[in-house]
N, C-alpha and C positions, 0 to 999 in steps of 0.2 A: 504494500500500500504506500504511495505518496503523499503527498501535501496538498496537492488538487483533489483525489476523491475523498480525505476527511474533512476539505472546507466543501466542498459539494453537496455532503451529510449536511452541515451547518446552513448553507442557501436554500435548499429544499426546503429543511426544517423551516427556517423563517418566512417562508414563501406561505407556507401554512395561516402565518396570523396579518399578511399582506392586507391590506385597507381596516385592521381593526388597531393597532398601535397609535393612531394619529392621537396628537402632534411629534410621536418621536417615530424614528422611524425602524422597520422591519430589522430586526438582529438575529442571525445566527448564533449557536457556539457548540461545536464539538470539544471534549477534554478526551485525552488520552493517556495512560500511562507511561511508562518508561519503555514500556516491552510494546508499547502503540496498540495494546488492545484498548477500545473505547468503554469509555468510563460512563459517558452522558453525551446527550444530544438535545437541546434546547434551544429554546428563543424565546424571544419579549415577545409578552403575548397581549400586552394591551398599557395604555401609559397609567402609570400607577402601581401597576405590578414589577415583579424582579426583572431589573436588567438580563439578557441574556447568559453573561457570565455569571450572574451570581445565579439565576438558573441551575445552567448548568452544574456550578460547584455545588451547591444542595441535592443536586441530582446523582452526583458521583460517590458524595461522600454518603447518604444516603443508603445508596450501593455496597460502600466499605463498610460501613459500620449503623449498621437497622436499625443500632437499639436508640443514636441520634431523633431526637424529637424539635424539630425546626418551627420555630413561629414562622405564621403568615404574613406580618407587616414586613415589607422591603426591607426599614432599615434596624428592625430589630433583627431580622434576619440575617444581615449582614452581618452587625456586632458579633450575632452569635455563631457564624461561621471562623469568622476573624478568632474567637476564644477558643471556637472546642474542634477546630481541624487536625487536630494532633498530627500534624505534618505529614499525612494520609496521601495529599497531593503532591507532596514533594518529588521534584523531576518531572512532573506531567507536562502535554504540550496544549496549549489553547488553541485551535482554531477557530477561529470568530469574520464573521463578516465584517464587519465595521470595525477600525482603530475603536480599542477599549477605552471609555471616556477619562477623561484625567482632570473633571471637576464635581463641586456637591452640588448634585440638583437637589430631585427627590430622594435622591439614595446615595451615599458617598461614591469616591473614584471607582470602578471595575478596575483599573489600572494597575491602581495603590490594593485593592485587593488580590489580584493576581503576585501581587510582589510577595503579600503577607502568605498564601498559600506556598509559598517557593516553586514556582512553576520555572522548568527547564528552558522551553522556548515556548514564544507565539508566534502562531501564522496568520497573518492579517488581508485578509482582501481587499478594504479598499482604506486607507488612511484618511481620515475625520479632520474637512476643513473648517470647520464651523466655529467661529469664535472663542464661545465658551466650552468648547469639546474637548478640540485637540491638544496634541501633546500627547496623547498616551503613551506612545511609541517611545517616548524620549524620558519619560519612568520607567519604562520597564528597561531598556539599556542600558541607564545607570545603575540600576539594580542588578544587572548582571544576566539579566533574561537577553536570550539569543531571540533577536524579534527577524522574518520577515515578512515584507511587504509587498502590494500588488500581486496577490494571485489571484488567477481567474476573476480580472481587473472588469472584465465586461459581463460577465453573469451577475458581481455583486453591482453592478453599477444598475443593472435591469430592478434590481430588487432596492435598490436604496433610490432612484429616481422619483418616483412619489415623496419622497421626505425634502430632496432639492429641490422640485418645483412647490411644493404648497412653503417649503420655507425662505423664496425670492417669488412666493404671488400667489397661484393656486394651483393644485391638482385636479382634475375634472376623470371621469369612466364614466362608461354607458353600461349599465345592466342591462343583458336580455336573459329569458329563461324563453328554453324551446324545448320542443319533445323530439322522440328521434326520430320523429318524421318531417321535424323539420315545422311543425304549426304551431303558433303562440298563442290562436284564439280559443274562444269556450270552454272557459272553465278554468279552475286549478290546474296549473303546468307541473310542477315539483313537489315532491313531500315536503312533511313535516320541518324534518330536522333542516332540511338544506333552506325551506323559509325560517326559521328561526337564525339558522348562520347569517343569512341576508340580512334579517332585522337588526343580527349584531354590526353588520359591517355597514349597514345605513345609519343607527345609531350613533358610529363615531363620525358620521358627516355634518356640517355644517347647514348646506344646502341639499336639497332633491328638487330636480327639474324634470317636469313631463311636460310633456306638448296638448293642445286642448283636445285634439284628440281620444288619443287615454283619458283625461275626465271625462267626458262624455260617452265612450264608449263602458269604462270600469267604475267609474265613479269612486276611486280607489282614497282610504285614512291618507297614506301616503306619512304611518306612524313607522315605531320600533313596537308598537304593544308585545310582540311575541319576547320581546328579552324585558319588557317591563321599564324601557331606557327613556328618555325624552324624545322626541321627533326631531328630525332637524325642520328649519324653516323651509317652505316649499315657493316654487318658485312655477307656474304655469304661462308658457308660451303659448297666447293663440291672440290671432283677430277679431275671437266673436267674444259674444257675451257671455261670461260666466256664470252661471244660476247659484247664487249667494247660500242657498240651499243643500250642496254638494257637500260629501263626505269630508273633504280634502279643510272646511271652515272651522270643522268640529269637533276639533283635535286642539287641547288647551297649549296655552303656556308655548305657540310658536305664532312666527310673523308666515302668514301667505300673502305671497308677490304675484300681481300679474302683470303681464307686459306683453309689445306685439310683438319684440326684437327676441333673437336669440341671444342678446350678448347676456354673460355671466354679471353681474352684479359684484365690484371688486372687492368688498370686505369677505366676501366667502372665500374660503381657503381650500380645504376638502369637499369636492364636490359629484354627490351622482346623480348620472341623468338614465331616465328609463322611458321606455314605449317602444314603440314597432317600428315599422319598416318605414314608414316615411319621417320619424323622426329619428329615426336610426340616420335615413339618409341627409336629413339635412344638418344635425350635428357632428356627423363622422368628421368632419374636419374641423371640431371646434373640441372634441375631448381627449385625452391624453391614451388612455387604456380603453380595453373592453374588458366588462367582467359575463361572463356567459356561461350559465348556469344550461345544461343537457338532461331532461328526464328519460328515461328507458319506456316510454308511454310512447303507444300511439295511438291516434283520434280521428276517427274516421270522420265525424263530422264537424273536424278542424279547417277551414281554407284557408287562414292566412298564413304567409310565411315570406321568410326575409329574401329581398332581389336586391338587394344593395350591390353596389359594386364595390365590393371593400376585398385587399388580398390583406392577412393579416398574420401574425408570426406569435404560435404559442410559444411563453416565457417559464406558465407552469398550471401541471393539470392535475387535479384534487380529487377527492370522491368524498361525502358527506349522505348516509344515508339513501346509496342505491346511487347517486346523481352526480355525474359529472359537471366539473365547476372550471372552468380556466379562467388565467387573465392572458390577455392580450397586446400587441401592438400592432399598431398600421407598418407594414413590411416600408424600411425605406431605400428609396431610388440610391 
């Protein structure tokens, strides 16, 4: 095994919690021993919870020694990693997507924690330019940790892109869920669990935009209710009139926006948009990703379905309860 397929272990892994981390963004971390068998596989699974590294180190030592009982708050967790590692990880190697942070947010250094553990070396994919981040790299090397850097510089760069663009303006994806036959209409597309993942991953949105369209046709909350989270504010593109009546009003504690323009409105940062084929076709060149949810269903008294002319390039493909989930890009020239 090399360096490239234990940080690949780590990209995947974060690819998993992709649009629910905002505002920090998607982290990998595989740990390995001395002899390179893996200890843990982890990532930041949502902002507020354990950084990816300290994840994973809970996750290994865990591993080592069962009878460890780890509190849930990040930074008590921390402290109590820092006290009772009885030097378990000594010599291990980090692989982490992201340069390990080297300031106190929510949680102290992952950096300055990796020192404490005695970790041997890190393999870092993509080095952390962001103000108040970087530096990690340049603790752990005076510490004595053998760090390197840029591996598989454009896979981590696919999975940390969302966190650069919403953090110089905004991110935007378009939701579709289809069956495998290809039809989006009548009726429920997806199960259960995979609409509860959605509600988690619109929950950390700022914005939802549908075109008038889909109100009219779905008459859709256009909430998170299945995780129980806030709504984000909605945002409905069309020329006609809106019937003040609509599902989409009566959902507390959010601003609904309408307007005849597609433009995004700039205070929103994290943004998704959803509907069908003709609003698919007139935002494809105004959103960043696609997130496109695949049920194993098919519907015979389904007719619509998507004619876009979009060629697009899977980044990473999921399963959640029977249904396939990918994100996407627009393939570029």
């Amino acid at each position: 095994m090399n360096d490239r397929f234990y940080l690949s272990l780590a990209i995947n892994e974060a690819w998993k919690y992709q649009g629910l981390t905002y505002p920090n963004p998607a982290v990998g971390c595989v740990i390995t021993d001395k002899n390179g068998a893996i200890l843990s596989i982890a990532a930041h699974k949502k902002c507020g919870l354990p950084h990816a590294e300290l994840e994973a180190a809970k996750e290994a030592l865990s591993k080592l020694n069962p009878l460890l009982v780890f509190p849930l708050e990040p930074n008590e967790l921390y402290d109590f990693i820092g006290k009772n590692h009885d030097n378990l990880l000594k010599n291990s190697t980090f692989y982490v997507t992201l340069e390990p942070c080297s300031h106190q947010g929510l949680t102290p250094s992952c950096a300055n924690l990796i020192v404490t553990l005695g970790a041997k070396s890190v393999i870092i994919g993509m080095t952390d330019n962001t103000d108040n981040a970087k530096g990690g790299a340049q603790i752990l090397k005076r510490a004595g940790i053998d760090v390197k850097t840029d591996i598989l510089v454009e896979e981590c760069g696919e999975l940390l892109e969302p966190f650069l663009l919403w953090q110089n303006g905004s991110f935007s994806f378009f939701k579709l869920a289809l069956r495998l036959d290809g039809t989006y209409d009548n009726g429920i597309i997806t199960p259960h669990e995979a609409r509860v993942f959605m509600h988690k991953i619109r929950s950390a949105c700022d914005l939802i935009v549908v075109g008038g369209e889909t109100l009219r046709a779905d008459d859709p909350l256009l909430d998170a209710r299945l995780t129980d989270s806030k709504a984000p504010d909605a945002l409905i593109c069309t020329k006609k009139t809106v019937q003040k009546k609509a599902n989409v009003f009566s959902v507390k504690d959010r601003k609904t926006i309408i307007q005849n323009s597609l433009d995004f409105p700039k205070k929103y940062r994290n943004i998704m948009v959803e509907g069908g084929n003709n609003f698919l076709c007139a935002m494809s060149s105004r959103v960043d990703r696609f997130l496109i949810f695949r049920s194993c269903d098919f519907n015979l008294n389904g007719n619509k379905k998507i004619e876009a002319d979009l060629k697009l390039k899977l980044l990473y493909q999921g399963i959640v309860d029977n249904c396939s989930f990918g994100w996407y890009r627009k393939e570029r020239l």
